[in-house]
N, C-alpha and C positions, 0 to 999 in steps of 0.2 A: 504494500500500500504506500502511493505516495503522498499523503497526509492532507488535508484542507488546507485550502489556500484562502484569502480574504475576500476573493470574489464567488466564492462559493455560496450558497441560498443558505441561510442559517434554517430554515424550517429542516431543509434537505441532512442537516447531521443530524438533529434532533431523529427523523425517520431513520438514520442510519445505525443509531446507537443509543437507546433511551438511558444511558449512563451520561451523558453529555445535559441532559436537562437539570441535575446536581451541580453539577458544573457551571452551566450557567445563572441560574441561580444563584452559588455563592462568587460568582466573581459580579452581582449585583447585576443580572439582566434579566427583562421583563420578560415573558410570551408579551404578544399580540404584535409582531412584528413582520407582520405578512410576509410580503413575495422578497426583502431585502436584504441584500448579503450581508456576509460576517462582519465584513469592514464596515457597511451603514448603518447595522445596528453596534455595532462597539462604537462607531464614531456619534451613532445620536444618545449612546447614553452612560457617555465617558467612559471606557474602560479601553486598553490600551492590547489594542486587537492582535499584535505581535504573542504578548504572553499571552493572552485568549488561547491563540493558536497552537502557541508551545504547548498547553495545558491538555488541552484537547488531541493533538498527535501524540503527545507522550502516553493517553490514555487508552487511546483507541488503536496504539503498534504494540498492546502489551508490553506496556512501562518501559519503551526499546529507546534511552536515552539517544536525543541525538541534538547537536550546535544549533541553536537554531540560528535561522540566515541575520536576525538584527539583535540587538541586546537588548533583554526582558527590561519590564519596570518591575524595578524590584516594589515600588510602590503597592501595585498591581498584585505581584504575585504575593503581596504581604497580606492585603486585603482577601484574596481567596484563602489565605489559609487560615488567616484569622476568622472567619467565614465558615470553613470548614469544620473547624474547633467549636463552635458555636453551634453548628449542625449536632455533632455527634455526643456533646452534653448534653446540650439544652431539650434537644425534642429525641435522636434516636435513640439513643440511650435507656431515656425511662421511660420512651414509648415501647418497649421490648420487655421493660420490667414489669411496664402493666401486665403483658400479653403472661406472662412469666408466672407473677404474681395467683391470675386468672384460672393459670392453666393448670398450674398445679396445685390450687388447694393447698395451701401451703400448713404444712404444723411443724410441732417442733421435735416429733420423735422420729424424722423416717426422712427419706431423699428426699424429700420436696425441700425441706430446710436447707438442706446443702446446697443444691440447686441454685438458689439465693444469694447464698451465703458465697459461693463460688462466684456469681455474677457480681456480685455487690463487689468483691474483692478486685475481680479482672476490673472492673468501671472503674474503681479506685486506683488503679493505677495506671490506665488509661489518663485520668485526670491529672492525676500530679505530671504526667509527662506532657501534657499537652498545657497546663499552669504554666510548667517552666518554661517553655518556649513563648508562652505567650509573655511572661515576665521580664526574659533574662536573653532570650534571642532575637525574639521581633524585636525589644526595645533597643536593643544594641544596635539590631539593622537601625533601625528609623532616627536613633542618634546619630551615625556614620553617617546619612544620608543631609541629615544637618550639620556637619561637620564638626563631630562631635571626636576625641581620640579613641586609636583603636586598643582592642584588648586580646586577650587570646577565647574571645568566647563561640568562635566559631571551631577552633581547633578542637574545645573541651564541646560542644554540641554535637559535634562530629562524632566525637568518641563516647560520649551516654545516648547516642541515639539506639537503643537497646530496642528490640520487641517484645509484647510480652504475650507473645500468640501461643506458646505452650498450657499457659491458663486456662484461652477460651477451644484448645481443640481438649484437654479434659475436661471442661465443661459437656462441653458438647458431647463426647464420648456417655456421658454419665445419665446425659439425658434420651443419649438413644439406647444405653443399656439397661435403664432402672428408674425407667419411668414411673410415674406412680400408677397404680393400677386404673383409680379415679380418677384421673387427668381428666380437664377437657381434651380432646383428641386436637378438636379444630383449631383451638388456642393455641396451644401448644407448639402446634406441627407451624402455626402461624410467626408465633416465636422465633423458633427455630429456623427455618427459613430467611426470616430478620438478621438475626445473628450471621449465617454463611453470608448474608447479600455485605451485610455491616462487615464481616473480616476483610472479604474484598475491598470494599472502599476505604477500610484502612489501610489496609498494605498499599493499593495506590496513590494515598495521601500521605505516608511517609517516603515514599519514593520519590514524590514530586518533590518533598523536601532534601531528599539527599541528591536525586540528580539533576534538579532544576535550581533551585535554592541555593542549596551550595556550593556551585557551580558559579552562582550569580551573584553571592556575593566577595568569592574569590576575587571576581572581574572587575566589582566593584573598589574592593582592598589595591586589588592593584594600580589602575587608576588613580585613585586619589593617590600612592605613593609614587606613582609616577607625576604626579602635579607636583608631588612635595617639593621633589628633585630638581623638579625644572626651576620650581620659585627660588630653591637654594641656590642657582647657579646665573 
């Protein structure tokens, strides 16, 4: 595949890949943009169609990192991930817990508890990971960006950028081994479902962070120390 280009129909990806409507979404773009290409609705509602694009190719070649032709706005791609973050606290997360909750008739002597207990814990650390970033990473971007000095906190980002997917495939395992006998079925299996679609869109929203992000803002680091150099001389 050779990727979308800006003159391409935006309705035209959305029919291509109903994962791309998530995506648009959190880098802040509306539906009701009729027959109008990628580039006229990025450009009527400000978002900066180059990282659009990167976001969107990285997604749809199975996360197949690749240059892209102009340099992202790191701005841009802060906002989608920030964006992101906000998706998978605020609504996916405890909308899953509801289903969860629901499905398993929850007590406190037998799997249903665990269940819970295991979820609560994976979301728990889900959270603190996705806190620091929004803390101690974005802020640092958006500092550099105002010309703020640099520190080592891309190197250490780099290096606790940790998964913690062993968690939710025991979960998961535990829920397809030892379900409650009285489960909702419907719930449940609803849940569940949730959960496989939710690990995907995480593993592709930390990938966007490792090979678009950080990427970008190496490009960034360097530039400015290349301005430094020149002002010094």
């Amino acid at each position: 595949m050779e990727g979308y280009t800006p003159d391409h129909k935006m309705a035209d990806l959305i029919a291509d890949d109903y994962r791309l409507i998530q995506v648009m979404s959190r880098f802040g773009i509306r539906v009701g943009f009729g027959n109008m290409t990628v580039r006229e609705v990025c450009d009527s509602q400000n978002v900066d169609c180059n990282t659009f694009l990167a976001v969107v190719n990285f997604i749809t070649d199975d996360n197949i990192a690749a240059t892209p032709a102009t340099p992202l706005s790191l701005d841009s791609l802060l906002g989608f991930l920030k964006s992101s973050h906000s998706y998978f606290l605020e609504y996916c997360f405890p909308a899953i817990r509801r289903k969860l909750l629901e499905g398993i008739r929850i007590r406190t002597s037998d799997v249903s508890f665990l269940i819970l207990k295991m979820y609560d814990e994976y979301v728990d650390e889900v959270r603190t990971h996705m806190e620091y970033e929004d803390r101690t990473v974005f802020s640092y971007i958006s500092g550099r960006l105002e010309g703020a000095p640099a520190d080592n906190t891309v190197t250490t980002y780099s290096d606790h950028h940790e998964q913690v997917a062993d968690k939710l495939r025991e979960l998961k395992g535990i829920i397809l081994r030892y379900c409650p006998e009285d489960a909702d079925v419907n719930l449940l299996n609803a849940a569940l479902s949730d959960i496989y679609r939710t690990e995907k869109e995480l593993e592709s929203h930390c990938l966007v962070e490792d090979c678009l992000l950080v990427p970008a803002i190496r490009l960034m680091e360097q530039k400015k120390q290349g301005e430094y150099h020149h002002e010094e001389e």
